[in-house]
N, C-alpha and C positions, 0 to 999 in steps of 0.2 A: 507234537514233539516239543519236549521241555532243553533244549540246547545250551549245557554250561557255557559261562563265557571262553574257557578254556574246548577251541575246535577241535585238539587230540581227544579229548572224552567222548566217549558215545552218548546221545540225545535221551533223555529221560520220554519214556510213553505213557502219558497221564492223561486221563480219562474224570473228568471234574464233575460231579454229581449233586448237585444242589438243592436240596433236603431240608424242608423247616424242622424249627427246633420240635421233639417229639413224633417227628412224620414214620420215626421207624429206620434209623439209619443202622442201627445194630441188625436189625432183621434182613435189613438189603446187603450187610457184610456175611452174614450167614447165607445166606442164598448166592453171592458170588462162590463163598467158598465148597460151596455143593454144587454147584454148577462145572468147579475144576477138579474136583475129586472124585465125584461119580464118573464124570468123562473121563476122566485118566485111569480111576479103576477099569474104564471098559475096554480102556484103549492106553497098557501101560505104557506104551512107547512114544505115542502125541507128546512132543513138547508142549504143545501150544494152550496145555490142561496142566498147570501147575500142580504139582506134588507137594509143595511148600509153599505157604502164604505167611506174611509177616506183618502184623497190624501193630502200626504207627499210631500213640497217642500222644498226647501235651503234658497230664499228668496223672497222677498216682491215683487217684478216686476212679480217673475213667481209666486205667488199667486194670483194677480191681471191678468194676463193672463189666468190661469185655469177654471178662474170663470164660462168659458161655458162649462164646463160640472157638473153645477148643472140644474138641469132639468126643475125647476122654472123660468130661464131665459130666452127671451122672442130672446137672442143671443145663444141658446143653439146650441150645435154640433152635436146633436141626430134632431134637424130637419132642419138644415142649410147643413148638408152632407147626409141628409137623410138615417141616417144610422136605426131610427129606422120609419117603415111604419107609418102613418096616423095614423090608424086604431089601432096602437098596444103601440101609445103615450099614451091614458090614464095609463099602465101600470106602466110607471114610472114613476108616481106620488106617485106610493104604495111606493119606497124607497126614502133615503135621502142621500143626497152626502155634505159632510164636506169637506174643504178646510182649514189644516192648515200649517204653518211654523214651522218646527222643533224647531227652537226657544220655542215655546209652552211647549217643553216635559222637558227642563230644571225643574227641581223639583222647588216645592215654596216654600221659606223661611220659616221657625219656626215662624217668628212674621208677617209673613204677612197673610192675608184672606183676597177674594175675591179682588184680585190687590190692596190690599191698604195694609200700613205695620203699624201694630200697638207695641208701646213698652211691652203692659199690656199682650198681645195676646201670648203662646208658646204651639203650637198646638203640639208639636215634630215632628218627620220627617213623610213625607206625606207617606200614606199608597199605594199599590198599588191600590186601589179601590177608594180613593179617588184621585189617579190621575186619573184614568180610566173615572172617573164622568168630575171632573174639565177638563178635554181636549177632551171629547167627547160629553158631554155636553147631548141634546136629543139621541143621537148615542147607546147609555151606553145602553138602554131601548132595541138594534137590535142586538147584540153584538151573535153570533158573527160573526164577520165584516171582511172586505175585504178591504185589505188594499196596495193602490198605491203610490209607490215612484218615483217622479219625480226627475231626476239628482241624482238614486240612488248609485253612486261612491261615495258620502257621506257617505254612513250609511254603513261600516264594523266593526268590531272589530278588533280595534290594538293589536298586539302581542308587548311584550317585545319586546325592541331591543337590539340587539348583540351589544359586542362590535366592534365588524369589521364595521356594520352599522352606529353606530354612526361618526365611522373615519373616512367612507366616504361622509359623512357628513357638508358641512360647518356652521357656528353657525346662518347662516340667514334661511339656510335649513332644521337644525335641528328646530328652534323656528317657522318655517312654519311648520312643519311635527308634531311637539306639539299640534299645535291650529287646525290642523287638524283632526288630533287624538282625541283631545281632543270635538270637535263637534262632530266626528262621534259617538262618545262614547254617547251621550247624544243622538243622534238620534237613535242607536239601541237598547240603554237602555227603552228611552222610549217607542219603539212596545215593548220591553220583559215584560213592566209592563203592557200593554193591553194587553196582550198575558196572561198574568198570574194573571188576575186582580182579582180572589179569593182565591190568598192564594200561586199557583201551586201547583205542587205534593205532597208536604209538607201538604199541608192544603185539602188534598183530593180534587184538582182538576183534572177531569176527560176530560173536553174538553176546546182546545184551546178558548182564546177572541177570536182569528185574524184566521180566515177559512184559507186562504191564504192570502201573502205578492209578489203583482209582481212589482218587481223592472225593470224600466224603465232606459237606461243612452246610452249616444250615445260611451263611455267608459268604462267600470263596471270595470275596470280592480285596481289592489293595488299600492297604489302609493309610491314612494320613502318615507323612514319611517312610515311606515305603519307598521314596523314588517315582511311581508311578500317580498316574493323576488318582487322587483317593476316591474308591466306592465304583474303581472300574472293575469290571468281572475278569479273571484270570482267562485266558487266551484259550486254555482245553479243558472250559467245558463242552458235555456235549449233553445232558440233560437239565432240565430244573424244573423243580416241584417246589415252585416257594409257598413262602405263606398263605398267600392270598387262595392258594389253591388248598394248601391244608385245613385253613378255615372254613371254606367250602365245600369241600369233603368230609368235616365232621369228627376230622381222625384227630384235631388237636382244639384246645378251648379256646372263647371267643373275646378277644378283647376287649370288653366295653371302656370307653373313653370321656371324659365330660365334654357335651355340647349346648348347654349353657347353665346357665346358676339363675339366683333370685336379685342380681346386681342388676342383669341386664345388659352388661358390657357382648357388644357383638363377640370377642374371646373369651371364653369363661377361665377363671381364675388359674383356677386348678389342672389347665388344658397346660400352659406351659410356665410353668409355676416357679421354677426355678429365677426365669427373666423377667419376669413380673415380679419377683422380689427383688432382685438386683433392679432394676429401673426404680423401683420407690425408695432407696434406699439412699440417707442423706451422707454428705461425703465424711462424715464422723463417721457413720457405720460403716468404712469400709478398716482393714487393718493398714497399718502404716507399709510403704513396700510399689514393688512397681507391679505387682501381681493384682493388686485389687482386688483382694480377697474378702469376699464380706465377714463379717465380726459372728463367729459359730453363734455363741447366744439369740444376736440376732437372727441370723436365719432360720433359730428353732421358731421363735419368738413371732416369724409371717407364717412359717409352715405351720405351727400348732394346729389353727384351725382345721387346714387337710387334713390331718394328721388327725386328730379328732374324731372329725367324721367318719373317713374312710376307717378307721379300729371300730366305731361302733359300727358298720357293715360287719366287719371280721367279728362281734361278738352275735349277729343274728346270724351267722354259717355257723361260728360255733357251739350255739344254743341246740342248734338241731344236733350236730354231731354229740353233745353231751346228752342227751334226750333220746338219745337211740339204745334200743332194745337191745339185750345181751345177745345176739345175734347177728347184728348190724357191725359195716365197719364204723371203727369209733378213733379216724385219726384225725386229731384235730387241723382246724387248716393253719396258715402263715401268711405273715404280713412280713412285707421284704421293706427295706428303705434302703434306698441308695446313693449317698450321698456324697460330695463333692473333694472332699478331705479327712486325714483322720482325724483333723480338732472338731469339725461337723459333725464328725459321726458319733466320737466320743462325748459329745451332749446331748445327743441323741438317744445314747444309748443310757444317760446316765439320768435321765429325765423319765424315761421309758422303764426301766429296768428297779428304778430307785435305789440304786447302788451309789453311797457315797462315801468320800473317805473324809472321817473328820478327826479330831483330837479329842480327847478320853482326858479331861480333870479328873485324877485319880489321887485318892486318898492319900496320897504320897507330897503330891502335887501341892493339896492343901497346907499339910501339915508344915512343906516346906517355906511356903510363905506366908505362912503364921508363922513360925520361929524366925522367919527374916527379921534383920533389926532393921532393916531398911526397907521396913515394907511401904514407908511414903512414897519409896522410888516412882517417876510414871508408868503407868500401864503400858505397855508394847516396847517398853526398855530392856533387855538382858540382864538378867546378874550376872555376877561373875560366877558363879555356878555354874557347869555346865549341862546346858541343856537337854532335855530328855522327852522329847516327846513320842507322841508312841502312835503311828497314825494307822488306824482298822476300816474297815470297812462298814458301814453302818445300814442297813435292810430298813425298806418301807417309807423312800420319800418318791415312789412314782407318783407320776402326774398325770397319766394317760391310763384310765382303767387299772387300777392298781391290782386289783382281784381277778385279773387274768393275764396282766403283763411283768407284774411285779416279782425278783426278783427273789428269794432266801438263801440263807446258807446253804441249804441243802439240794433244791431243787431251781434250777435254771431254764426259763420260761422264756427270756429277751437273751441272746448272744450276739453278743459285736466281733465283727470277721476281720484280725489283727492281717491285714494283705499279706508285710513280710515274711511273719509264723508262716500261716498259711504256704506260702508259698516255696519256704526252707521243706514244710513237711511233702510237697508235694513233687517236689523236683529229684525225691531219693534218692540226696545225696546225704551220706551219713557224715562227711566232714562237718556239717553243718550244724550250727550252735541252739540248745534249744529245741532239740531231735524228740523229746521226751512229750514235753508242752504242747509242740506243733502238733505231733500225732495226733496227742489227743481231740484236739480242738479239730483237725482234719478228720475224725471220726464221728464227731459231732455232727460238722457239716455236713456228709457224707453219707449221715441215716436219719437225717429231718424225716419224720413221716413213718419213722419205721417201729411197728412195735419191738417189744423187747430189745431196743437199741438204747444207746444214749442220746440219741438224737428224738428221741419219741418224745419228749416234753416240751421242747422249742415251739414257741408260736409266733417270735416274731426275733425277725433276722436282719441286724445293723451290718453293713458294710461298704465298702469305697468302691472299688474298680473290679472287685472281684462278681464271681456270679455269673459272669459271661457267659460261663460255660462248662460242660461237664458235671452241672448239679442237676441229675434228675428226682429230684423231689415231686412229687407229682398232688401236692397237697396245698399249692401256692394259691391262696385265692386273692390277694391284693399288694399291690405295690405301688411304693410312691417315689419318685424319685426330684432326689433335692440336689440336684449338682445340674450342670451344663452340658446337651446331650446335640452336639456339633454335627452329629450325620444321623441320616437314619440308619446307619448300618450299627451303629452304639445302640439307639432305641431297640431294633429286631432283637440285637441279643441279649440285653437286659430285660425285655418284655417276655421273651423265648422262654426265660426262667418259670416261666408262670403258666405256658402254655401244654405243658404234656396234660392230658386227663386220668381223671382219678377211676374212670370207667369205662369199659368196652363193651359192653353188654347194649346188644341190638334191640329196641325199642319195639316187639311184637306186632302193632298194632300200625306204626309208618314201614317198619323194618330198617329204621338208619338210627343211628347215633343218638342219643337225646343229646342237646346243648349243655354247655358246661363252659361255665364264665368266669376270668380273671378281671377285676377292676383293676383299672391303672390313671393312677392319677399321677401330675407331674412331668411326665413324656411323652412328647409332642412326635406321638406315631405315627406316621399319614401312611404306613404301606406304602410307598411310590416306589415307583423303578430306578433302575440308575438313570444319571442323566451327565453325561459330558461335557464338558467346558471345548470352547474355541481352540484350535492350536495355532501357535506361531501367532498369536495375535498382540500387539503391541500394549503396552502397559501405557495410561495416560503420563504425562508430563509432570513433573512436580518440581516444585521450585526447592532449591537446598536446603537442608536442614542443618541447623547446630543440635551436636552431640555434646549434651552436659552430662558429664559421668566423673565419680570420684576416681581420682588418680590412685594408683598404689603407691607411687611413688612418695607420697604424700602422708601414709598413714600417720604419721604424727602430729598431724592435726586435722585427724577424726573426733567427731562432736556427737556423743552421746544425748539423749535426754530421756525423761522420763514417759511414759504413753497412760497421762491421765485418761480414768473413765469417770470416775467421778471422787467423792469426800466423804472420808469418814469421825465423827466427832472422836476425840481422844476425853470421853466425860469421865469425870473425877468421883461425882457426887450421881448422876445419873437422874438429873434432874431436868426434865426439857420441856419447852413451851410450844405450843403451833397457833396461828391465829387462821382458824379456817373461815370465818366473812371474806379474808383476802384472799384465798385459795379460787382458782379460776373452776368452773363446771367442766366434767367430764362427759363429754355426747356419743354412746354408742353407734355404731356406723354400719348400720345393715346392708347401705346401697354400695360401701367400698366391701365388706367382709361377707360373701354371701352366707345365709343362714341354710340353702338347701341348693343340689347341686343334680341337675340331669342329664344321665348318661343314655349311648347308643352305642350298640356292638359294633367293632368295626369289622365289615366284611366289604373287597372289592379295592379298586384304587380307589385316592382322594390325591388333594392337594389343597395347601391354604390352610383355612380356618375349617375347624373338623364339620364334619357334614353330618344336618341334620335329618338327612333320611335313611333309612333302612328297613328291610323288611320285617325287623324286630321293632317293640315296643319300648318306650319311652321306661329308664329306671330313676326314682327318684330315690336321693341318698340324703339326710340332712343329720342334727346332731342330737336328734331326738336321747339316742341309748346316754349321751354324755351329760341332757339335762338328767335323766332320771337318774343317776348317778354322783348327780354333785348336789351339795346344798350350798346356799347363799354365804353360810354362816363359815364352812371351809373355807370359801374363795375370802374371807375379813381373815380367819386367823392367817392363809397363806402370805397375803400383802403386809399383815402386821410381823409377821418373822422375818419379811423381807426386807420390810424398812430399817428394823433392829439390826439385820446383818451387815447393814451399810453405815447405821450409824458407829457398831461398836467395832467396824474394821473386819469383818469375818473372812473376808477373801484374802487377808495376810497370808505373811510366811515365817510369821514366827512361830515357836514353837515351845519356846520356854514356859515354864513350870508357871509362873507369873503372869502369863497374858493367859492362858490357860483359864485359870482361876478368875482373873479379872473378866474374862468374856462370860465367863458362865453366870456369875454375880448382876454385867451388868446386863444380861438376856432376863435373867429374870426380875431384874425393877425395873425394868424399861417395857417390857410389855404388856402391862397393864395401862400404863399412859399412851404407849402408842396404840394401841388396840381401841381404847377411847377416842381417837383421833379417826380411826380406819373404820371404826362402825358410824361415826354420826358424819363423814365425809361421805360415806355408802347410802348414807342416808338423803342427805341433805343437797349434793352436790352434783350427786349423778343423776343424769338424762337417760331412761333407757330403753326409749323410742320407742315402747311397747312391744318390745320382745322379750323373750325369757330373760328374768337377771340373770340367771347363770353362763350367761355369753361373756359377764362379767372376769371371768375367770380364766379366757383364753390371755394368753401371757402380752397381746400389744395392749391390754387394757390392762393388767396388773401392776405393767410395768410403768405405764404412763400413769397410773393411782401413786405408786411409788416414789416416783422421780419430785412426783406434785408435794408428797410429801418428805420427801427429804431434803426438798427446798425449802418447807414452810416450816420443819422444826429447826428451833436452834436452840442449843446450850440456855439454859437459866445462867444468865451473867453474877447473877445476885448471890449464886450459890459456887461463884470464882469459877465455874468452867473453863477449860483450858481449848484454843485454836484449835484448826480443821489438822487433817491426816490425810494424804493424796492414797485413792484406792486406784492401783495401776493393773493395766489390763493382762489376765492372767494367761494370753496363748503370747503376746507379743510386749512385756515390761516396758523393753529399751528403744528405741528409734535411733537410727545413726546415720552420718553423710556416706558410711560407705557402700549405702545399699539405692543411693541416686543414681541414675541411669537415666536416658530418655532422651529425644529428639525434640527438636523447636521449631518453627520458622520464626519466633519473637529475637527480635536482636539480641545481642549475648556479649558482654565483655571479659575480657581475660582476667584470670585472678592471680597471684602470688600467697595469699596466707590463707587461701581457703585447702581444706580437700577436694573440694568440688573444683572444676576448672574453669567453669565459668559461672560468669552472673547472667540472671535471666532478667531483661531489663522491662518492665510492663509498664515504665513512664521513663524517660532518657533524663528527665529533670532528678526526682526524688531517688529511684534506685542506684540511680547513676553516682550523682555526687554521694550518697553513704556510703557506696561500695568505695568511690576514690579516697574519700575520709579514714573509711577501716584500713583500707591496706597504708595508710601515711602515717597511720597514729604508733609510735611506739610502745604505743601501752597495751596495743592488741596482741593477742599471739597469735591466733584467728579465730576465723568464723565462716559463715553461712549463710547463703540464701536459703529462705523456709521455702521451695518449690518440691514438689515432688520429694519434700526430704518426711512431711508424715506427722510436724508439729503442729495440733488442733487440739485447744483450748475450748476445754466446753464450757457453756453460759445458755440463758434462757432472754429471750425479748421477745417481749407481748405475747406470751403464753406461748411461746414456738422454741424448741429444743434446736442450739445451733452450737456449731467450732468453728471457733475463731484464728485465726492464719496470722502470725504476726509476720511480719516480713524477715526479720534478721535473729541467730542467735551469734553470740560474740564471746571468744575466750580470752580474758586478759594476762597477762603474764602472772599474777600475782593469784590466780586462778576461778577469781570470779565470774560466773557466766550471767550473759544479759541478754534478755530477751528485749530484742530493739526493735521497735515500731515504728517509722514515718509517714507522720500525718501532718496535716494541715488546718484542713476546718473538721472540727468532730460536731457530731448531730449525737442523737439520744443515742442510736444503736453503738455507734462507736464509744460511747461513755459506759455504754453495759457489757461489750470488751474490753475495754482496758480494764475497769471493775475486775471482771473475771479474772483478766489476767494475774492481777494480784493477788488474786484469791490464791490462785495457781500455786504462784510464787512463794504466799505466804505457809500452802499445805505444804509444798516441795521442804522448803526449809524447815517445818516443825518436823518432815519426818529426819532430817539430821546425816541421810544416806546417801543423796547426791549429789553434794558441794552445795555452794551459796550462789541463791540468781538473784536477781536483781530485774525490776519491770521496768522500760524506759520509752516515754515519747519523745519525738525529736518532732519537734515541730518548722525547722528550720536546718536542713542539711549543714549550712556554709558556720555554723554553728555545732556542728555535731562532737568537732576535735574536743573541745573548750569541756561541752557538757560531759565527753566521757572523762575529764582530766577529774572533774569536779565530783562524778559519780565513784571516781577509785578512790578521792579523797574522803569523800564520804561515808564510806563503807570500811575503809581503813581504821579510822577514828571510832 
């Protein structure tokens, strides 16, 4: 018994049913519902044999999928699986089967009646009998009723949360765990109003609306903020056929997972891929923020390799499927990636797809800055003309098999899965914005797999948190997943996607199922059981922490800066030098990057590090189909376009008529010189361990050829080249104080002209006295401690890619901001910081858009007043 917290209601009777994904939970909803209509047909008067059943789903795709088990349809499940006889179909004609979306059970508005909202209208709050009517509609008349929940892991009742709960918590987890909570709430709420639709015990009600409640879910289990301890099973189950038994039985396809590679590492790369990029990852590559989000490019940039191989898997399944006889089925399979964010995803999908959006020098364009009198102006300056740029979409820059992932006008082969859309189209509500769009895109999804649909040409499918569930696609043969998968009840359902088979047809000669396999790389599945935590068990001791966080009170001296990623040359003449003798060697790294990777089906429990036995064979995956696909001479022009786009600013946001024209000019006299530079650096410099060069090509080696050379070219002085241009990071521009947050045990002192409220003090000498100095100086307006606040100054020492932290930024009254350093003894590395710093400084100010900074070392705290008096004089002048 499911007992609202409210004692006057009568107790929900729920029956929980634990079902892998694909095991057949539609079929077992048909067969309940023939099991209470042929009994009632026999015995019209048995209450105990529902006449009316109402199947509860989450959303619009799996409502539109349900539809066959209404008995009226001519696709029905009861004579397609011939579950009920011939002879015993007229029976279940005597009942009726409803098909609605929880959405439904949301109460209706005070001024609305009959879906329309009137201002004159104020019915007050709906009754539970008139919702029992309005959502049951003919139903109300059989009541009472029996009732199925499809992807019943929705519909629990949240507990309060603890405070411990919420701290473990992050604030994207807690606002998922709200709207989670807060549907499920509206789904159990509404059977408690069928359930109690005259009155309940209060009002002398004697027998339940709802006979029984069986909840259907290939998970049933409590999810993280839910109030209950996460991944415990809901209290009334009373069967379970999980995975490990579906796998076993044959009825759904087999996991296989990597258990090891050609590294050697006891975990293979690809096993949990995700934290294995995040651990390697230097604290420049993460984004500015208390979330630690690593930088999307980057993480396409570790994933490529998987991501590589496993497509060339998906192009030998698709080989056979396009080689199959006009008689054969011929749906191609799909590659899923699931990734952590939509900036992750959207370069994902934008790498994958070759979908880009660039600006169009158009004739117009030209003409106008040729007739400029001022066409000396500098390049990336505005006229006063108003801008016009015209941004399209541009087809054929994938990177990942482009001949079978790549993108055109016309036909859509890569689709990224917008959640929101998605989720407006699926929740059928027609208030909602964007009703048109979503559809469609929710019809796409919806018929992956299916001939004559729109979804028949999709082969590979970008999306975030979506996918859970409800997508019976039955043609999924790999997936990879790039985001953080915290339970394994995340893993079951995102793997589940991949698990229905594409065939049922009994094997003559064993008489079972043939095997049919999903590759999954990236998600760390161990199959395991639930497993409990301690109650009431005490929490260690911890000593107090200081809370440094930006006041509100304060916003008026909030401190903006810019989030360098690296420099772009502003060249004139397009005339550049590189001295490659001084250019460091490039060493490919087959023992960090494995070249081939073997998998094992996973059947059975595990735990730990994935097991390398099974009574299956060894599969070996490597990047064979990606050499024979790429040439040498691709992966020179790719690097050479690359380094051009860095030097001539390409990631801007301008858009004037004038940078237009000047980019296109200087792309094409600049790559002939750089090109010359990327072929005999390719030649000359690289180490490549005797494996294929086209390993060359995976993006941590493109990118490290790039970086190498956009350090080593610089401006021809001789030909007046003009200073650097700061290329700032395109998902996250700005950094600000208002987004510090975070807990210490480091001593901390109080501030006055910061936002921030305190100072984090990591020597009580040097942090100490500059903090006492800024808040005395009248010239300060304020400033900040660089902690947790996200300013990293990138630079290079001894062939190693590092950011540099300076300690302080500072606002003076007169508005100049200073990047303030205290040091003492500087050695080489700290000379190759402050270097940079100035660099910094010196791009920040050429580009003219973020006030005037100024780089400062203070080598001497008790000194600090004096030197800023002298640094505002100076800058004045």
């Amino acid at each position: 018994m499911d007992q609202p917290a409210n004692p006057d209601l009568m107790p929900l009777t729920r029956l929980g049913c634990k079902m892998a994904t694909g095991s057949g939970k539609t079929v077992v909803m048909a067969m309940l519902i023939s099991w209470a209509f042929c009994n009632r047909g026999r015995n019209p008067a048995d209450e105990r044999f529902p006449s009316g059943v109402l199947v509860c789903c989450p959303n619009l795709t799996i409502y539109e999928r349900l539809q066959v088990l209404r008995p009226e349809r001519p696709d029905n499940y009861f004579a397609a699986f011939d579950i009920v006889p011939a002879k015993l179909r007229p029976l279940m004609q005597n009942g009726r089967v409803l098909i609605a979306n929880w959405h439904k059970f949301a109460p209706e508005p005070e001024h609305a009646e009959g879906g329309r909202t009137f201002g004159v209208v104020n019915k007050g709050a709906e009754s539970a009998d008139a919702f029992a009517r309005r959502v049951l509609g003919d139903l109300y008349d059989r009541m009472p009723i029996m009732v199925l929940n499809d992807e019943a892991h929705h519909c629990y009742r949240p507990a309060p949360l603890t405070d411990e709960q919420r701290r473990d918590l992050t604030p994207e987890k807690l606002k998922q765990a709200q709207d989670d909570n807060a549907e499920a709430t509206v789904w159990v709420e509404g059977l408690d109003k069928l359930n109690n639709a005259l009155g309940g015990r209060a009002a002398g009600q004697t027998a339940p609306g709802i006979a029984q409640c069986v909840d259907l879910s290939a998970t049933p289990f409590y999810i993280g903020g839910s109030g209950h301890t996460e991944g415990s099973p809901f209290p009334w189950l009373v069967s379970d056929f999980g995975l490990v038994d579906a796998i076993e039985s044959g009825i759904v396809k087999i996991p296989r997972l990597p258990v090891s590679d050609t590294t050697g590492r006891p975990e293979p790369k690809y096993f949990k891929l995700w934290q294995t990029i995040r651990d390697g990852l230097e604290p420049a590559e993460f984004l500015p923020g208390k979330a630690r989000k690593p930088k999307p490019d980057v993480v396409f940039r570790e994933a490529e390799p998987a991501l590589k191989q496993l497509a060339g898997q998906w192009i030998e399944r698709f080989k056979y499927i396009r080689d199959a006889s006009p008689g054969q089925v011929q749906v191609p399979p799909v590659l899923i990636i699931v990734c952590d964010n939509v900036d992750i995803a959207e370069v994902f999908y934008r790498k994958i797809s070759g979908e880009e959006p660039i600006e169009v020098a158009t004739e117009e364009d030209v003409a106008e800055v040729e007739g400029d009198e001022n066409g000396d102006d500098e390049p990336g300056v505005p006229s006063a003309k108003k801008a016009n740029g015209r941004p399209k979409v541009s087809y054929g820059h994938g990177v990942i098999f482009p001949e079978y992932f790549q993108n055109s006008s016309g036909v859509k082969h890569t689709i990224r899965i917008d959640t929101d859309l998605l989720a407006n189209a699926e929740s059928e509500d027609a208030s909602k914005s964007k009703k048109v769009l979503a559809e469609e895109l929710r019809r796409v999804v919806a018929t992956v797999g299916k001939r004559g649909e729109s979804g028949e040409h999709v082969r590979c499918v970008v999306s975030v948190a979506m996918l859970t569930e409800g997508w019976d696609a039955n043609n999924v043969t790999h997936i990879l997943g790039v985001r953080a998968f915290g339970s394994q009840l995340l893993c079951e359902q995102v793997v589940g996607r991949g698990l229905r088979r594409m065939d049922y047809s009994v094997d003559k000669v064993t008489g079972l199922l043939p095997e049919e396999y999903v590759d999954v790389y990236g998600i760390p599945f161990t199959v395991i059981p639930f497993k409990g935590r301690a109650a009431q068990q005490l929490e260690p001791d911890d000593k107090p922490k200081n809370h440094v966080r930006a006041m509100p009170e304060r916003a008026h001296m909030e401190m903006r800066f810019p989030v360098v990623e690296g420099y772009a040359f502003a060249l004139q003449h397009n005339r550049v030098r590189c001295d490659l003798d001084a250019m460091p060697v490039t060493v490919l790294e087959p023992n960090r990057e494995p070249t081939a990777t073997f998998l094992l089906p996973t059947v059975g429990y595990q735990e730990g590090t994935p097991s390398r036995t099974s009574p299956f064979g060894f599969a070996k995956q490597d990047r064979e189909a990606y050499y024979g696909a790429t040439h040498l001479q691709a992966i020179k022009f790719q690097i050479a376009q690359l380094v051009i786009a860095h030097l001539v600013g390409d990631r801007g946001e301008r858009s004037d008529a004038k940078t237009r024209v000047w980019k296109l000019r200087s792309r094409h006299q600049l790559f002939p010189q750089v090109f010359r530079f990327v072929d005999e650096y390719t030649n000359r410099k690289v180490d490549y361990r005797e494996i294929n060069p086209c390993e060359l090509g995976l993006q941590k080696y493109v990118e490290r050829i790039v970086e190498l050379l956009c350090d080593a070219i610089v401006p021809d002085q001789s030909e007046g080249e003009v200073p650097l241009l700061p290329v700032l990071n395109r998902y996250k521009p700005f950094g600000t104080t208002a987004e510090v947050e975070f807990t210490t045990t480091r001593p901390c002192h109080g501030t006055q002209k910061s936002h921030i409220n305190q100072v984090v003090l990591d020597t009580q000498t040097w942090e100490a006295s500059a903090a006492f100095r800024l808040e005395q100086s009248d010239a300060v307006e304020c400033y900040a401690r660089n902690d947790h606040l996200g300013l990293m100054i990138p630079y290079e020492f001894q062939g190693v890619d590092n950011h540099y932290e300076p300690d302080f930024i500072v606002r003076f009254k007169n508005g100049l901001l200073v990047v303030l350093e205290t040091k003492g003894f500087e050695d080489a590395k700290a000379t190759a910081k402050h270097n940079a710093a100035n660099r910094w400084v010196a791009a920040i100010n050429n580009a003219r858009e973020h006030g005037v900074w100024v780089f400062h070392v203070c080598r001497d705290p008790q000194l600090l007043q004096e030197e800023l008096n002298r640094l505002i004089q100076a800058t004045s002048g």
